[in-house]
C-alpha positions as CSV (number, residue, x, y, z in Angstrom):
1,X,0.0,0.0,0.0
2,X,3.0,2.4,0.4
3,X,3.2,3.0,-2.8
4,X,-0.2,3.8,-4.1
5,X,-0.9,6.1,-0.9
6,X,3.0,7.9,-2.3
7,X,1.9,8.5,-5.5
8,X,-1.9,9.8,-3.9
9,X,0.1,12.0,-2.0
10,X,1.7,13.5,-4.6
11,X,-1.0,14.2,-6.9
12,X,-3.0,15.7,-3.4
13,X,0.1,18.2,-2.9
14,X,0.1,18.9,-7.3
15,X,-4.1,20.0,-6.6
16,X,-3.1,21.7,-4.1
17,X,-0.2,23.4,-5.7
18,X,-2.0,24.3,-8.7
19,X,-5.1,26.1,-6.3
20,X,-2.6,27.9,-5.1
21,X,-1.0,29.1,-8.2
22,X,-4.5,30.1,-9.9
23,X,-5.7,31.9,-6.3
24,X,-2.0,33.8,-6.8
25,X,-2.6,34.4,-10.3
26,X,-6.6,35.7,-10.0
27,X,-5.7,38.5,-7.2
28,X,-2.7,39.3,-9.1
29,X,-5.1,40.5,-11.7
30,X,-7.5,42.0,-10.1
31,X,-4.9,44.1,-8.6
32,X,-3.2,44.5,-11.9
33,X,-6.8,45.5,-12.8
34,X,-6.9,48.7,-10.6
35,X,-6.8,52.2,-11.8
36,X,-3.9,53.8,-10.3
37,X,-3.9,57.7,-10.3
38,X,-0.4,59.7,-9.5
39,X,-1.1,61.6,-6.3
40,X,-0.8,65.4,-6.4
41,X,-0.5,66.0,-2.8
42,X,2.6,65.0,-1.6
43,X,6.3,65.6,0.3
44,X,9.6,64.9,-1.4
45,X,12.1,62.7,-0.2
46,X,14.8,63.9,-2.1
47,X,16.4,60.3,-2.6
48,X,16.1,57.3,-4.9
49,X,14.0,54.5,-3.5
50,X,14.6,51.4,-1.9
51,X,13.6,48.9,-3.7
52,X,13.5,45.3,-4.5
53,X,14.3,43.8,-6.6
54,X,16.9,46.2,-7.2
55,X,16.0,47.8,-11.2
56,X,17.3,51.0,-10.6
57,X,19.6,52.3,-13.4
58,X,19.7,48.9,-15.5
59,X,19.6,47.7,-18.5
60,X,17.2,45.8,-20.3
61,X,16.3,44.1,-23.4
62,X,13.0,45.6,-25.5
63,X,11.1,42.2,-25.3
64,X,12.0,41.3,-21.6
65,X,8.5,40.9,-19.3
66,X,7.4,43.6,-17.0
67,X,10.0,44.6,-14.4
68,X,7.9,44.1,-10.9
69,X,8.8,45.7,-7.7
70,X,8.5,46.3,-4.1
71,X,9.7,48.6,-1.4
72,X,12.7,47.1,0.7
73,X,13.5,48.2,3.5
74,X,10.7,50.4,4.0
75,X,7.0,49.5,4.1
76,X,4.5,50.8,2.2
77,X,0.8,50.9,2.4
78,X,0.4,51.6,-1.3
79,X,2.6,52.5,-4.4
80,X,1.9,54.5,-7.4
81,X,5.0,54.2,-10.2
82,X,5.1,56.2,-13.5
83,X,7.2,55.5,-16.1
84,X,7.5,57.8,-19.0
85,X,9.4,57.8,-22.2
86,X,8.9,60.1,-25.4
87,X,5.5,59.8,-26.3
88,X,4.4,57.2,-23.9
89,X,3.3,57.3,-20.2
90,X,2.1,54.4,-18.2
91,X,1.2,54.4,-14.3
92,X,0.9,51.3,-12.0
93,X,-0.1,51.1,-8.3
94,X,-1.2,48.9,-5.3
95,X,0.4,47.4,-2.7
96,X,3.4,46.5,-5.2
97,X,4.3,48.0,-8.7
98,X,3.3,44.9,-11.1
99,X,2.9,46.6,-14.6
100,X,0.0,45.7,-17.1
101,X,2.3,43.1,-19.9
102,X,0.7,44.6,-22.6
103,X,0.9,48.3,-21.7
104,X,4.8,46.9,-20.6
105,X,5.4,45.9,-24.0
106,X,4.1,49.4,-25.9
107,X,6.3,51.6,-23.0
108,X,9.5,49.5,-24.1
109,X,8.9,49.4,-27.3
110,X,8.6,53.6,-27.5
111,X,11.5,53.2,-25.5
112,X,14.5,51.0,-27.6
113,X,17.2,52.4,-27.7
114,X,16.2,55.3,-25.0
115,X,15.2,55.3,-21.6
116,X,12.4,54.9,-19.4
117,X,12.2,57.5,-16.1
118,X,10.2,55.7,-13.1
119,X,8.9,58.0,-10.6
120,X,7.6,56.4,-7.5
121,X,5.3,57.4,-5.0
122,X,4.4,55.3,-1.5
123,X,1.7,56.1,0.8
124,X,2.0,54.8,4.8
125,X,-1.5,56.2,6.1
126,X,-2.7,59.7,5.0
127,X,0.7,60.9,4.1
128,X,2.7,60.2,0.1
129,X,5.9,60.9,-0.2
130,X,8.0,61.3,-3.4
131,X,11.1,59.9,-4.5
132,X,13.7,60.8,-7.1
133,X,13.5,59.2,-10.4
134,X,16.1,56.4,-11.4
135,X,15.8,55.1,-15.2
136,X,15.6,52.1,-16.8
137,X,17.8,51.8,-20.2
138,X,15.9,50.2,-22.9
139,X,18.5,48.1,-25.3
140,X,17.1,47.5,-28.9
141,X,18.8,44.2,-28.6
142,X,16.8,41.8,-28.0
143,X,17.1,38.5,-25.8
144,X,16.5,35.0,-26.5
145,X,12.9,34.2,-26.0
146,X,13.5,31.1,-23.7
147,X,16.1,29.8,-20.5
148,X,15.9,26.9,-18.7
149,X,17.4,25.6,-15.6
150,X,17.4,22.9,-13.0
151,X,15.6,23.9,-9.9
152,X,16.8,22.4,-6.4
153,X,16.8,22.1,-3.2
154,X,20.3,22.5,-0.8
155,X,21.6,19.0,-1.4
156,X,22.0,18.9,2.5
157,X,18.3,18.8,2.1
158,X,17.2,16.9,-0.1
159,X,17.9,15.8,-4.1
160,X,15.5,14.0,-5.3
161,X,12.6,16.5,-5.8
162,X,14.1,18.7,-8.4
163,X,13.1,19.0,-11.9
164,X,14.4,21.0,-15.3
165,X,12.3,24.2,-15.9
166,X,12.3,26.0,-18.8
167,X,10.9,30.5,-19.0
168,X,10.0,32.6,-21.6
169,X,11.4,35.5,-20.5
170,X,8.8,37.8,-22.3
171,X,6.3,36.9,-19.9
172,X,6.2,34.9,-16.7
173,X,5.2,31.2,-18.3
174,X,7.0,28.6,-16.6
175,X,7.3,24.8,-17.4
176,X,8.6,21.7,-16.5
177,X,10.8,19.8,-19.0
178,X,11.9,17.2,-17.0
179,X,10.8,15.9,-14.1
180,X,13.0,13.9,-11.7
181,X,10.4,12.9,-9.5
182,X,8.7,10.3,-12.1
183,X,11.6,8.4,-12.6
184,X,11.8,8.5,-8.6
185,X,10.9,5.8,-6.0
186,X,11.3,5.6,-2.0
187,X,13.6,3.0,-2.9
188,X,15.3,4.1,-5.9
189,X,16.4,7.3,-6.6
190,X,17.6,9.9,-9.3
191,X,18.8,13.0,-9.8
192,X,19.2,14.6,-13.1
193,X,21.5,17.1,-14.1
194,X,23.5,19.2,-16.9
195,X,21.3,19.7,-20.1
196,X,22.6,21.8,-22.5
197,X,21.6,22.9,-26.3
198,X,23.3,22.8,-29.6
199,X,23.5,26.6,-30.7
200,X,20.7,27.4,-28.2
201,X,18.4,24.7,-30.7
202,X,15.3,23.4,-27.9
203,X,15.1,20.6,-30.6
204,X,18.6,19.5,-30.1
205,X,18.7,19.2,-26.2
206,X,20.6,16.4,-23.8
207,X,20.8,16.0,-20.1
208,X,21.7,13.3,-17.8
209,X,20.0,11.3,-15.1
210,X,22.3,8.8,-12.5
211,X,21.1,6.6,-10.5
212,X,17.8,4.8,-11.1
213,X,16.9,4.5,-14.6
214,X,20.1,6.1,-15.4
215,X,21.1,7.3,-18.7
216,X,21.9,10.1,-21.0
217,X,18.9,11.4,-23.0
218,X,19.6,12.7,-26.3
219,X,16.7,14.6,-27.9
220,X,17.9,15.1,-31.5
221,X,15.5,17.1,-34.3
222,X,12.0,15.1,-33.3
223,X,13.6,11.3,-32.2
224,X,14.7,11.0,-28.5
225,X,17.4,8.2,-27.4
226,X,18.5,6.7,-24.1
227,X,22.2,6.3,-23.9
228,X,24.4,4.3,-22.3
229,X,27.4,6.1,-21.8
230,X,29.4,3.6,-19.6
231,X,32.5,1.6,-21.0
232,X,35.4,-0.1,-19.5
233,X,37.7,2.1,-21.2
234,X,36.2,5.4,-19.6
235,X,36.0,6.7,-16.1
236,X,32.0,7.0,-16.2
237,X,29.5,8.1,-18.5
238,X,29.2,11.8,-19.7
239,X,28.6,14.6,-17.3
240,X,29.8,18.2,-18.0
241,X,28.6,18.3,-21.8
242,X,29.5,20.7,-24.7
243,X,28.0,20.6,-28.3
244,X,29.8,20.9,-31.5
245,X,28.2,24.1,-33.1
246,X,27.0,22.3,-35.9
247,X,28.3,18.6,-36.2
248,X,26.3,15.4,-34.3
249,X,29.5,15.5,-31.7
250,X,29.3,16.3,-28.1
251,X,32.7,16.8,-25.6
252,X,31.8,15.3,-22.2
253,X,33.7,15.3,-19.0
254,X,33.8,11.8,-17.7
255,X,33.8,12.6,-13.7
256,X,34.1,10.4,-10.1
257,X,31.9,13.3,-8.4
258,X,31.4,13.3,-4.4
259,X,30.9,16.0,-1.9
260,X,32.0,16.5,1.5
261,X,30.2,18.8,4.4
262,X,31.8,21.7,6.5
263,X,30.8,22.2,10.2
264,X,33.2,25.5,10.5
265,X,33.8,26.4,6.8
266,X,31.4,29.3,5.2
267,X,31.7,26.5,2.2
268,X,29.3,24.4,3.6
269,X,29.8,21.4,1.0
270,X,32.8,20.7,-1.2
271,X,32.5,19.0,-4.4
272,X,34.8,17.6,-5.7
273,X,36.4,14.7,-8.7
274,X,38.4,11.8,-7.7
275,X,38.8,11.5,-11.0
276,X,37.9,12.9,-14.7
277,X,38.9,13.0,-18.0
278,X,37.6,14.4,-21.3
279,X,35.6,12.0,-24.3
280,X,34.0,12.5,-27.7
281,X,30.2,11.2,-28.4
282,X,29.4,10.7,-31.7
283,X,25.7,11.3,-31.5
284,X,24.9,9.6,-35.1
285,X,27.5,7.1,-34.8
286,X,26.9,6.3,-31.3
287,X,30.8,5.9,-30.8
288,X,33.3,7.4,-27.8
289,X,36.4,7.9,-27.6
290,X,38.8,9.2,-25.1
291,X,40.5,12.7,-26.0
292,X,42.8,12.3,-22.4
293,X,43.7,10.2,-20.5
294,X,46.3,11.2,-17.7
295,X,45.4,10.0,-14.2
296,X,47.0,13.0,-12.7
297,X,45.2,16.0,-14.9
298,X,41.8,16.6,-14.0
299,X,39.8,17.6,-17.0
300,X,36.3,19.4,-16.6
301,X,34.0,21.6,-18.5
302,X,34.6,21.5,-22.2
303,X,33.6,24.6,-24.1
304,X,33.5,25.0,-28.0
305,X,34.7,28.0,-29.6
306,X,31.6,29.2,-31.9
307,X,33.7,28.6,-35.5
308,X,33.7,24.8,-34.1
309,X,37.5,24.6,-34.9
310,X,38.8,24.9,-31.1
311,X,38.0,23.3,-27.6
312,X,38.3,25.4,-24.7
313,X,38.6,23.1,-21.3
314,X,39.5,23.0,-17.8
315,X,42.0,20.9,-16.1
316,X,43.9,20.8,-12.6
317,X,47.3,18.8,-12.2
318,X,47.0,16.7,-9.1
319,X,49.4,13.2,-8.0
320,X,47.9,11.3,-5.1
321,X,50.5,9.9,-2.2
322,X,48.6,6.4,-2.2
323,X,48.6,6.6,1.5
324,X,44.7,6.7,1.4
325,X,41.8,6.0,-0.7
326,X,41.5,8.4,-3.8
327,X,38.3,9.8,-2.2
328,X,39.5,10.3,1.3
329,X,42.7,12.0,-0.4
330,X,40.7,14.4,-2.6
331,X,38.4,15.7,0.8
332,X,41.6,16.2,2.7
333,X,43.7,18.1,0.4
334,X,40.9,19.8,-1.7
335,X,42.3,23.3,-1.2
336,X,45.1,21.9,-3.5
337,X,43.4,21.4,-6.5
338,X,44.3,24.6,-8.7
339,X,42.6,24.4,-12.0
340,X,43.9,26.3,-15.6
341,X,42.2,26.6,-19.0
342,X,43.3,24.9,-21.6
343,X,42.4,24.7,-25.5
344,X,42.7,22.3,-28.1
345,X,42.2,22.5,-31.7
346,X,40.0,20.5,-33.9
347,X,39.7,19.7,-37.3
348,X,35.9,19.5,-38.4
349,X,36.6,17.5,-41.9
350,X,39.3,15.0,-39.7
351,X,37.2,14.8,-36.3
352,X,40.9,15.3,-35.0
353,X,42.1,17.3,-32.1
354,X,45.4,18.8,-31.5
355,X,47.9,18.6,-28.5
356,X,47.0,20.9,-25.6
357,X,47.5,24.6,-25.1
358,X,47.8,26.8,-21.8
359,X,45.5,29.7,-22.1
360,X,45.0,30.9,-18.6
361,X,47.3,29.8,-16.1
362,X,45.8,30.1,-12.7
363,X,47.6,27.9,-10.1
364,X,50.2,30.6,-10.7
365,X,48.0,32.8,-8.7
366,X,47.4,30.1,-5.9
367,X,43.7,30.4,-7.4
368,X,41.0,28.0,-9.6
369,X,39.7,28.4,-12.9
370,X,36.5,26.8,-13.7
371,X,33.5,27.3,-16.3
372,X,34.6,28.9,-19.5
373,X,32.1,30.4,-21.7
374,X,33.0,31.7,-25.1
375,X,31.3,34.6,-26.7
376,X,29.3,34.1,-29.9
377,X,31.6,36.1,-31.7
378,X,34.5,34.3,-30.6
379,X,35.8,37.4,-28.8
380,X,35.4,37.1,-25.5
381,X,35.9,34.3,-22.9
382,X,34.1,34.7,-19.6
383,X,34.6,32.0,-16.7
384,X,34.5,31.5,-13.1
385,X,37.5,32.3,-10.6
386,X,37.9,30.8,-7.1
387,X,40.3,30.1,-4.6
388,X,40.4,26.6,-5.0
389,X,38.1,23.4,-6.1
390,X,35.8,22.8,-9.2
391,X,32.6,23.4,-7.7
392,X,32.5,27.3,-7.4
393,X,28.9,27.6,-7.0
394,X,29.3,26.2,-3.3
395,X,32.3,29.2,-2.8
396,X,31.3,32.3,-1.6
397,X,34.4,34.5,-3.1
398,X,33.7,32.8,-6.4
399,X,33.9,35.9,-9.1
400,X,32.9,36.4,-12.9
401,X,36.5,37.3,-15.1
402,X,36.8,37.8,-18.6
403,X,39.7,37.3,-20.9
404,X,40.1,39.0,-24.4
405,X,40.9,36.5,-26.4
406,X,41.9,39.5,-29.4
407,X,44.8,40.4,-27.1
408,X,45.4,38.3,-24.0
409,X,44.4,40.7,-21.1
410,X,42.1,39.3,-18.3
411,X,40.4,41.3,-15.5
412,X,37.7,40.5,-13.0
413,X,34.0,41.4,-14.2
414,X,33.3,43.8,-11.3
415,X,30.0,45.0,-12.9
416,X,28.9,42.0,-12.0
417,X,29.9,40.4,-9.5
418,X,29.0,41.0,-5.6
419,X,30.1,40.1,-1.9
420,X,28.5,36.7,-2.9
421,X,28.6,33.7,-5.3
422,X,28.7,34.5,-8.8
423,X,29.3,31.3,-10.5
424,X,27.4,29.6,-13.6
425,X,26.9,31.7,-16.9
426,X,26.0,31.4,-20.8
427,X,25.9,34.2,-23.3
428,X,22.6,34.9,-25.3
429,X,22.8,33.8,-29.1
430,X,23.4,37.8,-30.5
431,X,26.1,37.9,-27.7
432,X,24.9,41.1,-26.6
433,X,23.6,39.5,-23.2
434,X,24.8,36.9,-20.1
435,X,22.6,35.5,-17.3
436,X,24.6,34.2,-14.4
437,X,23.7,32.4,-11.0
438,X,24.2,34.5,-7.8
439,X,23.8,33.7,-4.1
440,X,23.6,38.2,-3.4
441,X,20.3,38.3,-2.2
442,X,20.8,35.7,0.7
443,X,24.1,34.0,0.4
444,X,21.9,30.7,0.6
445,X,20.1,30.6,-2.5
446,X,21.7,31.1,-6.4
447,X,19.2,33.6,-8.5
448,X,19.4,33.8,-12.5
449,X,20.9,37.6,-13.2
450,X,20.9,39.4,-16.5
451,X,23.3,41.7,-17.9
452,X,23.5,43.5,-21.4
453,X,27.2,43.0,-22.9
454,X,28.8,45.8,-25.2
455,X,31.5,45.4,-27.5
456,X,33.7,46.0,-25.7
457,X,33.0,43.3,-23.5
458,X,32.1,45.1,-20.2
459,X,28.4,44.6,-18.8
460,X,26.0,46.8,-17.5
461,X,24.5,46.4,-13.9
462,X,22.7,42.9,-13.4
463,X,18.9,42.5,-13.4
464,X,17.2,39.5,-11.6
465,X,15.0,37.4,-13.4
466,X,11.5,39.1,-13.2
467,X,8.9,37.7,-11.6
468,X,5.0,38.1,-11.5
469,X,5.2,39.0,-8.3
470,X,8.4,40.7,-6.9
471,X,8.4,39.0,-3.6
472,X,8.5,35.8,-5.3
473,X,12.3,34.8,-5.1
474,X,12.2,35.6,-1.3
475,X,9.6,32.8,-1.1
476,X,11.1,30.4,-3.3
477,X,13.5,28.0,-1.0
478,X,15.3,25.9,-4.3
479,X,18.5,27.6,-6.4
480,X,18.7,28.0,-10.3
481,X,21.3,26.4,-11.3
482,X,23.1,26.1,-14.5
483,X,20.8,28.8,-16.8
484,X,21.1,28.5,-20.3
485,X,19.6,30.5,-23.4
486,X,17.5,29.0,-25.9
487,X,15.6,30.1,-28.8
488,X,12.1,28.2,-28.3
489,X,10.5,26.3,-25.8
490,X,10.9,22.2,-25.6
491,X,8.3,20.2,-27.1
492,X,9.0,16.9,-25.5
493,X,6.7,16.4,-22.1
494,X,8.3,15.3,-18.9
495,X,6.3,12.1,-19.6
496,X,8.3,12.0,-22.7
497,X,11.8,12.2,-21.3
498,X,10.5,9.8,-18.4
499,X,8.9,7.3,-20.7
500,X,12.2,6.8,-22.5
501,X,14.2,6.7,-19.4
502,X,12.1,3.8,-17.8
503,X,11.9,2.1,-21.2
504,X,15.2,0.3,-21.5
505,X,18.9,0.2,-20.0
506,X,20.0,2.5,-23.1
507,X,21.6,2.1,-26.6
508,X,25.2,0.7,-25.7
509,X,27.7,2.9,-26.7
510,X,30.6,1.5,-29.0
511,X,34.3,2.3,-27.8
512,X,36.4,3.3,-30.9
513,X,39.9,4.3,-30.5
514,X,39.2,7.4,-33.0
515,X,36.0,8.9,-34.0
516,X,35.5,9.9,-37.8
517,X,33.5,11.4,-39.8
């Protein structure tokens, strides 16, 4: 009977859940709904208001949603916001500032390539006050339509219930792609983990579950596959993935992943690789092959250049003293593991790759190197610096850098990053914008932030991911983690994806000792 009462559970808390949601959505309407009238008695503050989240003085993209707010640090008993641009005017109010989408869309529209001036007003009894305006910078360059993310709890919590989401950020629709929970048992669990896109392509999608009904799912223009990865002759199946920009070939990371837990560290968990190497998936082919295989460099997070003809990667040298196991050895000298970036080249007609090549050397610095992310236009690598470790999205010093790749130079982005975590990022398929995960609203939870990108590769201030209701994020106990860009929304279902992954074992891969075209 455990079961059946489980699953009856379940589908009581999904009612329950989706009451809740309509409720939320029906008085955020009928608030939306209200006529809101800028008040003409009134004393000036004379400064720029708190508010959350913070949108003052950013930048945005012409077909981004509404931008919703709240006071901060100062309560409210009403708000009254108007923003103005040449030839346009449009005035929200209530107990928050949640703009009409379709009024939204005309104001930023009138305003590409301008700006928009937001004067807010707040009420606390009989009294308003006024405060100065701050502007919002209108960019005609527009945004992908889509992101998608995995959703999840602190693993100190739980795993298990966690699922991949995807967002059309030109309105607030949200939707499940994959749900980890179906594929999910009291008994047996699983936890999927990195999907990624080829050239931001929703029909060209993989991701990876472990565990129960483990596998890597390969959706591929319609026809979706279950793959099994694992071989003799490689340390596991794929994890970190990166897709050719146009060729059926995906470079994995093959990774012995654990974690450890800190009672006096400000890290609270450490992950960490006993072991990892880099492989090549032909996707048509279904063949692997090894591209290293040196037990004492620790390769991670392969990244394609966008002409497809170089392999950007991470790796950290490390020799163990065999006076432990490999695991216990990696959690007691973790602080040692320094990692650099490293390229390779790559032949598309050959399928060959070339010896490889030091591009940013940071154990020099006593410091880690980790996530590199290469601009569209080739121009521009952006990637993740830490003291120490792979895992930077657990480090709290963890910052944003960028190198030119025209000229060499490297500095930190300090537009964007904060006291916090700034860790995981992907550029937008024009190149002109980034989203990032950031713990600086709590230090606890990682939040998807936006930022428009000139050409000269330095960012504007960050946005946060806007929400239907502004308070939501402060709600919302699970992190975004690895945000990516896409240009559409997913088709499969999550009963899709789970259908396949309960279906077989996988399509065994074949090991070749070369792939080929």
């Amino acid at each position: 009977m455990k079961q059946p009462m489980e699953q009856q559970s379940r589908r009581d808390r999904h009612r329950t859940m989706m009451r809740t949601v309509m409720w939320a959505w029906a008085l955020l309407m009928a608030t939306a709904c209200q006529q809101a009238t800028v008040p003409t008695s009134f004393t000036d503050t004379g400064r720029q208001p708190d508010i959350y989240p913070d949108y003052r003085d950013v930048t945005v993209p012409v077909n981004i949603a509404p931008l919703t707010f709240e006071m901060d640090s100062t309560a409210a008993d009403e708000m009254v916001a108007r923003f103005s641009t040449e030839g346009y005017e449009l005035v929200s109010g209530g107990d928050k500032v949640q703009p009409d989408i379709d009024d939204w869309r005309q104001l930023t529209a009138k305003a590409a390539g301008k700006a928009i001036s937001v004067e807010l007003y707040t009420r606390q009894g009989d009294q308003w006050q006024r405060y100065k305006p701050f502007a919002i910078s209108v960019s005609p360059d527009s945004i992908d339509p889509y992101i998608s993310y995995r959703l999840i709890s602190p693993s100190y919590v739980t795993y298990e219930e966690l699922t991949l989401n995807q967002r059309c950020l030109e309105n607030y629709d949200e939707q499940v792609m994959v749900d980890n929970m179906l594929c999910s048992t009291e008994a047996n669990g699983q936890c999927v983990n990195c999907h990624n896109f080829q050239q931001y392509n929703p029909q060209r999608m993989q991701f990876h579950a472990r565990q129960h009904h483990g596998g890597t799912v390969i959706a591929y223009d319609g026809k979706v596959r279950k793959i099994n990865m694992r071989n003799d002759s490689i340390i596991s199946a794929g994890v970190y993935p990166a897709w050719h920009p146009w060729l059926p070939l995906i470079v994995y990371s093959t990774n012995l992943t654990g974690q450890s837990f800190h009672t006096r560290n400000l890290n609270k968990i450490e992950v960490f690789d006993s072991a990892s190497d880099l492989i090549a998936y032909d996707v048509e082919k279904n063949e692997v092959t090894n591209l290293e295989n040196d037990t004492t460099e620790f390769e991670v997070f392969p990244c394609w250049a966008p002409d497809g003809q170089t392999l950007y990667y991470c790796s950290a040298h490390f020799e163990f003293r065999d006076t432990t196991s490999h695991e216990t050895e990696v959690i007691m000298r973790a602080k040692d593991f320094k990692y650099n970036i490293y390229k390779k080249t790559f032949n598309p007609d050959t399928y060959e790759f070339g010896p490889r090549q030091l591009v940013y050397r940071a154990d020099s610095l006593d410091l880690s190197a980790t996530l590199p992310r290469v601009s569209p236009d080739g121009r521009y690598l952006m990637f993740t610096l830490g003291r120490y470790g792979v895992f930077h999205i657990w480090h709290h010093e963890a910052d944003l850098y960028v190198i030119d790749l025209k000229n060499g130079s490297v500095r930190p982005m300090d537009e964007l990053n904060s006291k916090d975590t700034e860790s995981y990022h992907s550029w937008s398929s024009n190149g002109r914008w980034v989203i990032f995960s950031s713990r600086r609203d709590d230090g606890g939870y990682t939040r998807p932030f936006i930022a428009h990108i000139g050409t000269d590769g330095h960012a504007t201030k960050p946005f946060e991911l806007p929400q239907a209701d502004p308070d939501y994020h402060r709600q919302f106990m699970k992190s975004y983690n690895i945000p990516e860009f896409m240009k559409g929304p997913v088709e499969q279902t999550p009963q899709d994806f789970a259908r396949v992954l309960k279906e077989s074992d996988g399509e065994k891969v074949k090991y070749v000792g070369k792939l080929s075209k």
